[in-house]
PALO-145665 format. One record per residue: z, y, x of N, C-alpha, C in turn. Coordinates in steps of 0.2 Angstrom, whole numbers, plus 5000, padded with zeros to 4 digits. Each point is the difference from the previous one (the first is absolute). Layout:
+------+------+------+------+------+------+------+------+------+
!  n_z !  n_y !  n_x ! ca_z ! ca_y ! ca_x !  c_z !  c_y !  c_x !
+------+------+------+------+------+------+------+------+------+
!    Z !    Y !    X !    Z !    Y !    X !    Z !    Y !    X !
...
+------+------+------+------+------+------+------+------+------+
END
This chain:
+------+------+------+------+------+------+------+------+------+
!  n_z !  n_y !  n_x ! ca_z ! ca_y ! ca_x !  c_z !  c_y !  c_x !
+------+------+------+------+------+------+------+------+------+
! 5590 ! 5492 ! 5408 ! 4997 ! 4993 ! 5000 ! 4999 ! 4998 ! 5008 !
! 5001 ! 4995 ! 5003 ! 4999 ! 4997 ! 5005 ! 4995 ! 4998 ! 5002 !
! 4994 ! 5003 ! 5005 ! 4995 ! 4997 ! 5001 ! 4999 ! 4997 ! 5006 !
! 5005 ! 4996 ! 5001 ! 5000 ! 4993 ! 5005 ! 5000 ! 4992 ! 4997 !
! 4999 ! 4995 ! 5002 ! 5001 ! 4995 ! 4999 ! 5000 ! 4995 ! 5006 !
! 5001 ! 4995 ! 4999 ! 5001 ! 4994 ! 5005 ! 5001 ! 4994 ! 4998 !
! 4997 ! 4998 ! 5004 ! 4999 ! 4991 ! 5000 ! 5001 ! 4994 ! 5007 !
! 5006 ! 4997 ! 4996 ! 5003 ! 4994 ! 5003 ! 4998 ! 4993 ! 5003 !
! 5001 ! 4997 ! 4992 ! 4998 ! 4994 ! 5000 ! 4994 ! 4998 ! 4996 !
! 4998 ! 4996 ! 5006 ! 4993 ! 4997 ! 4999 ! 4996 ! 4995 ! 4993 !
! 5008 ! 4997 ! 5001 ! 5002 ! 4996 ! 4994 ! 4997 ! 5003 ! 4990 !
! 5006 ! 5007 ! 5002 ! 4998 ! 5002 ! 4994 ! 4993 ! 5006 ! 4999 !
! 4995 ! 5000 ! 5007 ! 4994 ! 5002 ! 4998 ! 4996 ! 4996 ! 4996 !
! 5001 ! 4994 ! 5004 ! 4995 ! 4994 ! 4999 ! 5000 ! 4998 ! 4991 !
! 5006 ! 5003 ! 4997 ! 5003 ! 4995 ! 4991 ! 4994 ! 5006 ! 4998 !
! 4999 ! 5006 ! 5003 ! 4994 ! 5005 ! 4996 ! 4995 ! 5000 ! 5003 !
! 4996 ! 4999 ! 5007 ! 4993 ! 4998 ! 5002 ! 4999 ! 4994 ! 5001 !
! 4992 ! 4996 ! 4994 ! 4998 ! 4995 ! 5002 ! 4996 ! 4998 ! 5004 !
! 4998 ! 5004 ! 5008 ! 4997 ! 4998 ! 5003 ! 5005 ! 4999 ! 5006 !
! 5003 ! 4995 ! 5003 ! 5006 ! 4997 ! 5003 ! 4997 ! 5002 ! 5006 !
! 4992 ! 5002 ! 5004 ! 4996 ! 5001 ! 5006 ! 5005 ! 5005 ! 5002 !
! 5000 ! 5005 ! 4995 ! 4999 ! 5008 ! 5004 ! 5009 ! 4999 ! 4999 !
! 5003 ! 4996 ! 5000 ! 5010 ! 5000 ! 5003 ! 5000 ! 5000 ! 5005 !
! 4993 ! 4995 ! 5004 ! 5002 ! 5000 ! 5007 ! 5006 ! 5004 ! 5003 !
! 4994 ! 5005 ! 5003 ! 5002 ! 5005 ! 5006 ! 5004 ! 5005 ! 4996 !
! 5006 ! 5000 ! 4994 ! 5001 ! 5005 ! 4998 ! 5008 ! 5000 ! 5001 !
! 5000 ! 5008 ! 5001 ! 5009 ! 4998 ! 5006 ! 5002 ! 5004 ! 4997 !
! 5007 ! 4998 ! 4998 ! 5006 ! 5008 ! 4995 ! 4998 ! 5006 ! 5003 !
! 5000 ! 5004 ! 4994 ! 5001 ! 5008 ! 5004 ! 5005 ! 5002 ! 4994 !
! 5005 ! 5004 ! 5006 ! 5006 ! 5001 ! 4996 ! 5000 ! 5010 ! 4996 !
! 4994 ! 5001 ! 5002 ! 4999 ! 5006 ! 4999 ! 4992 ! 5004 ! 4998 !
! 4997 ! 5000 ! 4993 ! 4992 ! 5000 ! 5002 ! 5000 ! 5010 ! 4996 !
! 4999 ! 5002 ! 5006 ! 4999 ! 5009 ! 4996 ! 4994 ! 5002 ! 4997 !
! 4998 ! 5005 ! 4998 ! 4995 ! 5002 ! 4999 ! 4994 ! 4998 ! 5005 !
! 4993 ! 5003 ! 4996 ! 4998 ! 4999 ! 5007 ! 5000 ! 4993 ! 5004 !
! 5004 ! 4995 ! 5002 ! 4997 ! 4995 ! 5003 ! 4998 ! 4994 ! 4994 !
! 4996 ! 4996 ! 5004 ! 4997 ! 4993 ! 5000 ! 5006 ! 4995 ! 4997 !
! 4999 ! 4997 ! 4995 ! 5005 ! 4995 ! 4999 ! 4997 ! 4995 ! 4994 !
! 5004 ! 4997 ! 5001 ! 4996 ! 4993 ! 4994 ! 5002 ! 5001 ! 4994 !
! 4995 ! 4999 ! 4997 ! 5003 ! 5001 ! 4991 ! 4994 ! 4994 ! 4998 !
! 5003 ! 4999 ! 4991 ! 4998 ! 4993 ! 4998 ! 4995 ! 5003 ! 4994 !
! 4993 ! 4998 ! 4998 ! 4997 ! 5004 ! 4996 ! 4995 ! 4994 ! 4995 !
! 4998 ! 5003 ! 4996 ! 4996 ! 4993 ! 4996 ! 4993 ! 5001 ! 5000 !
! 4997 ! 4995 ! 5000 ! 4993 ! 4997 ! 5004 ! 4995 ! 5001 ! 4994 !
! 4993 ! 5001 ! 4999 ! 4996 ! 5001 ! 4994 ! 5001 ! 4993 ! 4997 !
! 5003 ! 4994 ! 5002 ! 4999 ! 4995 ! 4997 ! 5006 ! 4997 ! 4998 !
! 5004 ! 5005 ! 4999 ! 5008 ! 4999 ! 4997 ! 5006 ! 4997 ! 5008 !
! 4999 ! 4998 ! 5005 ! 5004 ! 4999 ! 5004 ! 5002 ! 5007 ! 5003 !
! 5008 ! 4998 ! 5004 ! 5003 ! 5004 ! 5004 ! 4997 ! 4999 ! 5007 !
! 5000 ! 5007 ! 5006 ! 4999 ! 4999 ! 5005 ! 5004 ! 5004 ! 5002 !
! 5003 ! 4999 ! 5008 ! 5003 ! 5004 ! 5005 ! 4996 ! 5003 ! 5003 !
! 5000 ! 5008 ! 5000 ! 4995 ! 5005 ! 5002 ! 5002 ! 5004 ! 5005 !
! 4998 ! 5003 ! 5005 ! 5003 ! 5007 ! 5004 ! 4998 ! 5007 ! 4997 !
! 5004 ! 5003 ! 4999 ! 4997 ! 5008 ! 4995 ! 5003 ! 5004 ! 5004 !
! 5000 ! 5005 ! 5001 ! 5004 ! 5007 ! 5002 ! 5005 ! 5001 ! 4993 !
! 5003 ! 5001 ! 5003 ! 5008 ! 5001 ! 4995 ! 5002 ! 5007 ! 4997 !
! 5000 ! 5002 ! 4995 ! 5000 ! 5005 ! 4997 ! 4998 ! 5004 ! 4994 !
! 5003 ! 5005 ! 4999 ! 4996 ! 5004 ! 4994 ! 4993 ! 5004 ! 5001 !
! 4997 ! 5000 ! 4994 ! 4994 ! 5003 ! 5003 ! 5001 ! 5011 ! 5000 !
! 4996 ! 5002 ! 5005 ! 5004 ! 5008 ! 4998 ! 4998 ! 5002 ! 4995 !
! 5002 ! 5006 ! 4998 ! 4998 ! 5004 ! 4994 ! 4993 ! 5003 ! 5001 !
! 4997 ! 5001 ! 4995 ! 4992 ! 5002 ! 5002 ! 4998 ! 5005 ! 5002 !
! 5005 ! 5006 ! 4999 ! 4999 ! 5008 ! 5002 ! 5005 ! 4998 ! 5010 !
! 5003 ! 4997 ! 4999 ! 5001 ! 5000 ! 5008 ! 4993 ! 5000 ! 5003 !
! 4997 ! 4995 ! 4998 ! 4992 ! 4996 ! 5006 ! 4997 ! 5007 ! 4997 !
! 4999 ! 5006 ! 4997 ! 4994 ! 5005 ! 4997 ! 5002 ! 5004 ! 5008 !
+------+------+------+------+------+------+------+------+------+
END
């Protein structure tokens, strides 16, 4: 399984985040790895989508952090 993704166009973020503010300053990245910062789109306690910054990734296994 591949745990990269990436994002283009600004066009096809904005068809799944309803808040159009946070497209601003948002520039392609053609490569987002673990570990780094990147936009993902999530839902709102009040049924809307937003464009959000999260850390990209899976979370570790439990016995790793012991």
């Amino acid at each position: 399984m591949c745990n990269l993704y990436r994002m283009e166009d600004k066009d096809w973020v904005s068809k799944w985040a309803q808040d159009a503010e946070s497209l601003i300053n948002l520039m392609p990245a053609y490569q987002m790895n673990p570990d780094q910062m990147g936009p993902i789109v999530r839902n709102t306690a009040d049924g809307r989508t937003q464009l959000a910054h999260a850390r990209w990734g899976l979370p570790s296994p439990r016995f790793t952090l012991e």
